[in-house]
Each structure stands twice: as structure tokens, then as C-alpha cells.
C-alpha positions as CSV (number, residue, x, y, z in Angstrom):
1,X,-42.3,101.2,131.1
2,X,-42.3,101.0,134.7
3,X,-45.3,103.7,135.0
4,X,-47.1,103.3,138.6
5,X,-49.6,105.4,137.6
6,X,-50.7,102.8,134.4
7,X,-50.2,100.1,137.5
8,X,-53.0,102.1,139.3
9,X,-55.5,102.2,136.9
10,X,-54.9,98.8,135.7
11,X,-54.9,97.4,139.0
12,X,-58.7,99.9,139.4
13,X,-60.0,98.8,136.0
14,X,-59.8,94.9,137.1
15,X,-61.3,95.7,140.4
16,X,-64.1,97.6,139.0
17,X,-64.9,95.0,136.9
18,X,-64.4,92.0,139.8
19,X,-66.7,93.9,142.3
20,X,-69.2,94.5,139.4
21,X,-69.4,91.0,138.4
22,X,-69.6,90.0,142.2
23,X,-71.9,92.3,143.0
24,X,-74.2,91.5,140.1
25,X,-74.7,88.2,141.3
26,X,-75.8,88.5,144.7
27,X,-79.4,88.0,145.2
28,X,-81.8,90.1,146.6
29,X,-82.2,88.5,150.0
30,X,-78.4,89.2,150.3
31,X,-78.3,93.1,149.3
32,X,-78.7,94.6,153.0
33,X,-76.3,92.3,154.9
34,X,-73.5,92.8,152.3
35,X,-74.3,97.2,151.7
36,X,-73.6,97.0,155.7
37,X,-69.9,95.0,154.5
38,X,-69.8,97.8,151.9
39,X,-70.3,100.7,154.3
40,X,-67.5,98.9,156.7
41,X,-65.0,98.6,153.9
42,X,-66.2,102.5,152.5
43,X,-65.2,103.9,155.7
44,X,-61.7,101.8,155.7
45,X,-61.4,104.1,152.6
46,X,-62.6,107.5,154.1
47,X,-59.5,106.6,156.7
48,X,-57.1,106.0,153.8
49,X,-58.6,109.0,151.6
50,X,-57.6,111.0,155.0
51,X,-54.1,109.6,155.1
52,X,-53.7,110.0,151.7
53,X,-54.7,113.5,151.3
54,X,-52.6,114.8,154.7
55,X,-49.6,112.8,153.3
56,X,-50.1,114.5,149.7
57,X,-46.4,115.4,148.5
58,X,-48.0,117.3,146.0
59,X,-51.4,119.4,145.1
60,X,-52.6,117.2,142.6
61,X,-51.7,114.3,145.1
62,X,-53.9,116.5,147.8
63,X,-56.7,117.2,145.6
64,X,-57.4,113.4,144.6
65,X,-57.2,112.7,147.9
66,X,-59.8,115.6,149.0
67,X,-61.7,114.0,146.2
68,X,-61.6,110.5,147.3
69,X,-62.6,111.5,151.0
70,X,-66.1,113.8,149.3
71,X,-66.7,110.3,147.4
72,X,-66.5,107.2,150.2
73,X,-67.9,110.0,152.6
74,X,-70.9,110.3,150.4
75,X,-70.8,106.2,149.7
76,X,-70.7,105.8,153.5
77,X,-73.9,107.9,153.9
78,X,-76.0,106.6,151.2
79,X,-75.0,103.3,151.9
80,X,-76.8,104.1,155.6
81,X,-80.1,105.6,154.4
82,X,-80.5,102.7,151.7
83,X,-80.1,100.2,154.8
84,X,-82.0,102.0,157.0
85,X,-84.7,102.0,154.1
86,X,-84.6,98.4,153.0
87,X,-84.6,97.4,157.1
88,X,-87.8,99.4,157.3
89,X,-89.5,97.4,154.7
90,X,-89.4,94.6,157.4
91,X,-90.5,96.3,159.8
92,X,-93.8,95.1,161.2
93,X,-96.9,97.8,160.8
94,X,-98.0,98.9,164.3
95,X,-101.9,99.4,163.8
């Protein structure tokens, strides 16, 4: 039972949970510097979702890859605007 595919999703299941329980315990003060680490890292995956989709051997291989580059594209850009938005909260007011 040498299944890469059950390697994969093991392997996704024990990262989700990781990055959950990491990112759970961050406090607030911390969230903007580390959602800019996130959006470097998302577009490290927008790269490999790219790679991955024009190095497809199959459809279904091509399609999870087209997938995964909608997904950390949209990741990237969110990620962005919530920065932007928290970075505006300390802003000073001009009067």
C-alpha cells in the first residue's frame, strides 16, 4: 500500500492542522507582519501551481493545478487588501 496519493493527503491533513494550530496562537499585534510571510509563501505557491499545471501529464493533473493557481492567486490578493486594511488602521488622521 504504496498509494502517493494517500501520502498526499496525509502529508496535507497534518499540515492543515500544524498551520491551524500555529496560526491560532499568534497574537493580534503579530497578524499583519506574518499575513505579509503568508502572502510571500502564497505566491511561492502560485509559482508551483503554474509549474504544476504546465507540467500536468494528465487532465485531471491540469485541472488541480488550474485549481490551485485560482486559489493562492485569490489568497495572494486578499492577503493584500487585509494588509493594506489593518496598516490603515494605524495610520495617523490628517485633520
Amino acid at each position: 500500500m504504496n498509494d502517493p496519493l494517500i501520502a498526499a493527503l496525509f502529508v496535507f491533513v497534518l499540515a492543515s492542522f500544524t498551520g491551524f494550530e500555529v496560526i491560532n496562537k499568534v497574537p493580534p499585534t503579530l497578524h499583519t507582519p506574518l499575513m505579509s510571510g503568508s502572502n510571500a509563501i502564497s505566491g511561492i505557491a502560485v509559482l508551483g501551481a503554474i509549474i504544476a499545471a504546465a507540467e500536468g501529464e494528465s487532465n485531471f493533473a491540469v485541472i488541480l493545478g488550474f485549481i490551485a493557481i485560482i486559489l493562492a492567486t485569490i489568497n495572494v490578493v486578499a492577503g493584500f487588501l487585509v494588509t493594506d486594511r489593518m496598516l490603515l488602521m494605524f495610520k495617523k488622521k490628517a485633520n
